[in-house]
C-alpha positions as CSV (number, residue, x, y, z in Angstrom):
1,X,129.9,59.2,-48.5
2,X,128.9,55.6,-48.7
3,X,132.5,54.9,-50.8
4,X,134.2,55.7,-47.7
5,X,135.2,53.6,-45.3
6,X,137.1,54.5,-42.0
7,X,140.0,52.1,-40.6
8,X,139.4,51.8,-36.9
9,X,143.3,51.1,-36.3
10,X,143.1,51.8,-32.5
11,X,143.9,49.8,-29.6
12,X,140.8,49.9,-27.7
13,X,137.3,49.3,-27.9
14,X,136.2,52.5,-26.1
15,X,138.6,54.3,-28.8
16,X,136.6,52.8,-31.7
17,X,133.3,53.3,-30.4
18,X,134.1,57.0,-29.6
19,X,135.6,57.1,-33.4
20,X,132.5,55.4,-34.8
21,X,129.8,57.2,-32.8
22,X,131.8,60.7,-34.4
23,X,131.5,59.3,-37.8
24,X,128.9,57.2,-37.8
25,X,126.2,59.3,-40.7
26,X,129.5,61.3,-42.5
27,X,131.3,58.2,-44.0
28,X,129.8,54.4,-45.4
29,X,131.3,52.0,-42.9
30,X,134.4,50.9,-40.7
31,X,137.5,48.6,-41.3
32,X,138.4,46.5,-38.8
33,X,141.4,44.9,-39.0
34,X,144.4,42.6,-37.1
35,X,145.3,45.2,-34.1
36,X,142.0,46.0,-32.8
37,X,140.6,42.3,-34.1
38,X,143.4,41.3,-31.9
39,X,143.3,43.4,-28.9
40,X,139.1,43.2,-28.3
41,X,137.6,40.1,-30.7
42,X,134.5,39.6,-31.9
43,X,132.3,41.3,-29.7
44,X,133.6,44.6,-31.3
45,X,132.8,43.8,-34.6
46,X,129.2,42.9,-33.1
47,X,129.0,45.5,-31.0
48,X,129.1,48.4,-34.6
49,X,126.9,45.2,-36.7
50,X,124.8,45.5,-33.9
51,X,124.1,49.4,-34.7
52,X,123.6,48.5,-37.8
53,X,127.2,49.6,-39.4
54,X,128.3,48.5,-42.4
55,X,132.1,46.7,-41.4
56,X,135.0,45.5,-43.6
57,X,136.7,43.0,-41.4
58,X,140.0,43.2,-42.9
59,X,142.1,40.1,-41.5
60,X,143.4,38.8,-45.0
61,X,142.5,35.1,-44.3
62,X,145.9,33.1,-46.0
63,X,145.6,29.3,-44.8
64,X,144.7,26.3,-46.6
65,X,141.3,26.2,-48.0
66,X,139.1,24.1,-44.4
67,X,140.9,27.0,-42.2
68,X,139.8,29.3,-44.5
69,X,136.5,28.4,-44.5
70,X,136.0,27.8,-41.3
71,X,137.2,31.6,-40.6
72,X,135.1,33.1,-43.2
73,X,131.8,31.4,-41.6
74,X,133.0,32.7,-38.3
75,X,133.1,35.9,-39.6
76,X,129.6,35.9,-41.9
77,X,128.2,34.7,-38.3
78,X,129.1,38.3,-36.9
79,X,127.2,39.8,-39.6
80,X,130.0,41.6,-41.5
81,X,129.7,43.5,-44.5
82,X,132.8,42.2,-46.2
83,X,135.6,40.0,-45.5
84,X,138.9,39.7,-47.3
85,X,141.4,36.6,-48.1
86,X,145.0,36.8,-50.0
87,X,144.4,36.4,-53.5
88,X,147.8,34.4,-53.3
89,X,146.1,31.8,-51.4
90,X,144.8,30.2,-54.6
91,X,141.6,29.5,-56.2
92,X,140.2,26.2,-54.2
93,X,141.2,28.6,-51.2
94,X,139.2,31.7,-52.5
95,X,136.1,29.1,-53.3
96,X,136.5,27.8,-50.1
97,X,135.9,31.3,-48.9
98,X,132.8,32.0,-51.4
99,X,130.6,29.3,-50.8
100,X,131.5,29.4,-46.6
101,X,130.3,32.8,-46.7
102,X,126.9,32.2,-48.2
103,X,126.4,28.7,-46.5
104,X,127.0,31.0,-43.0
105,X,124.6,33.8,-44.2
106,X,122.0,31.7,-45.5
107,X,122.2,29.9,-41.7
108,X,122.0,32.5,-39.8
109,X,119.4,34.6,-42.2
110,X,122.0,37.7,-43.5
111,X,122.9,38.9,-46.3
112,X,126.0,37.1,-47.6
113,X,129.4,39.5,-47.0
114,X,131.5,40.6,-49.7
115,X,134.0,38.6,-50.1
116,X,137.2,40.2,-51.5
117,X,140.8,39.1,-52.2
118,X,143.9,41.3,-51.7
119,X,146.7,41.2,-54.4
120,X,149.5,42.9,-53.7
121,X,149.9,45.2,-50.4
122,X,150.0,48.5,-50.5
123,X,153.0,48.9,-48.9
124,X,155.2,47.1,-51.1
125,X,157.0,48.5,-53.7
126,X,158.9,46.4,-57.3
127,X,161.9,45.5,-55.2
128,X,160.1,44.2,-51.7
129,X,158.0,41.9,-54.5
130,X,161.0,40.8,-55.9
131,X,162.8,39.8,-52.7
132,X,159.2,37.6,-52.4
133,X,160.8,35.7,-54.8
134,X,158.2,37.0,-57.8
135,X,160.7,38.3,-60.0
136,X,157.4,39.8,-62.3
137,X,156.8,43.3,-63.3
138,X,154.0,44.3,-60.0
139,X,151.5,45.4,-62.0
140,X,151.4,42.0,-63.8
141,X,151.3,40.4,-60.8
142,X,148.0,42.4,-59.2
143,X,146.5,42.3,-62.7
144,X,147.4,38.3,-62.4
145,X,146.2,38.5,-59.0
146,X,143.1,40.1,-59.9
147,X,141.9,37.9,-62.9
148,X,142.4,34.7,-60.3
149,X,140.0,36.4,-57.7
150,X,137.3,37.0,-60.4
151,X,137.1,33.7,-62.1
152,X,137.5,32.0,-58.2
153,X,133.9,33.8,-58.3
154,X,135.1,36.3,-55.8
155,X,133.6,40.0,-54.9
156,X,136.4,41.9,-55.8
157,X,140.3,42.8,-54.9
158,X,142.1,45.1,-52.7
159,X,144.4,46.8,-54.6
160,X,146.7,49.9,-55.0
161,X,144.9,52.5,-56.5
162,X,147.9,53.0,-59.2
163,X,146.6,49.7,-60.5
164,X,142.6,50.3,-60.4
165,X,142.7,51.2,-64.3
166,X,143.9,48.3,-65.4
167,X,141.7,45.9,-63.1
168,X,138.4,47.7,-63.6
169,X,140.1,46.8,-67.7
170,X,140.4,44.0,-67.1
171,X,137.2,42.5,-64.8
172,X,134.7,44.7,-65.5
173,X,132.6,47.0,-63.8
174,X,130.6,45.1,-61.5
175,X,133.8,44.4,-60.1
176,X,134.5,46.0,-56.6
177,X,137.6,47.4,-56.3
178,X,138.9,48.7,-52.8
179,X,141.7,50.8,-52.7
180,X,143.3,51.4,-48.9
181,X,146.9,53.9,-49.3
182,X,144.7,56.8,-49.9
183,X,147.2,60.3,-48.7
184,X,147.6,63.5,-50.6
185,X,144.6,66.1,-51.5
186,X,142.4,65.8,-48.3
187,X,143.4,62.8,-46.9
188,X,146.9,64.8,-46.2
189,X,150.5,64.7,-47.7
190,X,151.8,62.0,-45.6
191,X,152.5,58.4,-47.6
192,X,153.6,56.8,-44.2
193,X,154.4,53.1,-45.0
194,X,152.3,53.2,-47.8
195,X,154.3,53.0,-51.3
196,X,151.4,53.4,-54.0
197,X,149.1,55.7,-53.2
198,X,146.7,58.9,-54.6
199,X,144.5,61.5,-53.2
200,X,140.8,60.7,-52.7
201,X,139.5,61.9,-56.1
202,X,142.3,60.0,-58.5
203,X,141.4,57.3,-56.7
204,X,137.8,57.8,-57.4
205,X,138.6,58.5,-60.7
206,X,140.6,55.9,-61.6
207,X,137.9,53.1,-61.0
208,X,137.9,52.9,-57.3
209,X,135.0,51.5,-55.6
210,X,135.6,51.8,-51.9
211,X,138.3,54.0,-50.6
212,X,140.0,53.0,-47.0
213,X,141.0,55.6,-45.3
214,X,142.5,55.4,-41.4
215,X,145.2,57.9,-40.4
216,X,144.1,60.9,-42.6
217,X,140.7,60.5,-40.0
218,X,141.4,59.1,-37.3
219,X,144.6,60.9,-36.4
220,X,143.1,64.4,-37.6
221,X,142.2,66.9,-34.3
222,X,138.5,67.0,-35.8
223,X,138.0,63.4,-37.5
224,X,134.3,64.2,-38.3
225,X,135.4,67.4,-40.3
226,X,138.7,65.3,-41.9
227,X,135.9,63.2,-42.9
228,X,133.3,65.9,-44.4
229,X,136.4,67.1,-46.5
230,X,137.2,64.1,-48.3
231,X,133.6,63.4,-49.5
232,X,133.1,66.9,-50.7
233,X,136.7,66.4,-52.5
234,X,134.8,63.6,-54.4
């Protein structure tokens, strides 16, 4: 249960809340990322800290390494459970990110969030990397990716879960690997815009740490019971 975590991609705060209260016991925690960041701020993200849920804010900070930092200690402040950056940023920027998270959670008496760096999107496939302009294999490039974020002293990665073999390889297992594109098995057939995904259980299996799941839940007619079933497929 606590290896799931539950993308709140809604548009309103009453939405979320309604969501969370229904899940809040089956699942570990709650994503938050741009679209409801966007549409309510902060005081949503306090308002499920505040109830003592555990929440990935997941607005892939990409900016030189001050702005970075300046965003990560906004985001420690709010008591999050784990923030990401873009591994691409680079490693002063992923530093910048590290030490601005415990500086901000050693002020304000928390413990310090995860911080995590995402390597390649989910939703991207060989030739969408390419037109990037990174004209290496994709799997070299998350493995690259990956290797940065852990000597940068980072948390962990997002990453697809086709690639979580070769990280957890490669970095170790105190690692933390979180693995959103989760769809087939019981989180339902569907890929959507996701290009590299597995059911639940390979992702488990294949070194996941944290699995993000949003549409397979949230979009189900019972999301408390979509829930239940992908934790007993585990």
């Amino acid at each position: 249960m606590d290896r799931i975590l539950v993308a709140l991609d809604v548009e309103t705060r009453a939405e979320a809340l309604r969501l969370a209260d229904t899940l809040r016991g089956s699942v570990g925690g709650f994503k938050i990322g741009s679209r409801l960041f966007t549409a309510e701020g902060p005081s949503m993200v306090r308002a499920l800290t505040e109830r003592g849920d555990r929440v990935f804010l997941d607005l892939k900070f990409h900016d030189i390494p001050n702005t970075v930092a300046t965003a990560v200690t906004a985001a420690a402040g709010l008591g999050v459970w784990m923030v990401n950056v873009h591994a691409s940023g680079g490693t002063a920027m992923m530093r910048a990110a590290r030490d601005a998270a415990h500086d901000a959670a050693a002020r304000h008496n928390l413990t310090p969030p995860l911080v995590i760096a995402v390597t390649v999107l989910t939703s991207m496939s060989q030739a969408a990397l390419q037109e990037t302009g990174v004209p290496i294999d994709l799997n070299d490039q998350v493995l690259r990716l990956a290797e940065l974020t852990r000597d940068a002293g980072l948390d962990g990665v997002v990453a697809s879960p086709r690639e979580t073999p070769a990280i957890r390889s490669r970095c170790g297992a105190g690692f933390s690997i979180v693995t959103p594109g989760i769809r087939g098995g019981a989180a339902a057939a569907t890929k959507d815009d996701q290009e590299r995904t597995m059911s639940p259980a390979e992702a488990i299996a294949a070194g996941s740490s944290y699995l993000v799941v949003g549409r397979p839940i949230i979009a189900a007619p019972d999301p408390k019971a979509a829930a239940r079933a992908i934790v007993e497929s585990l």
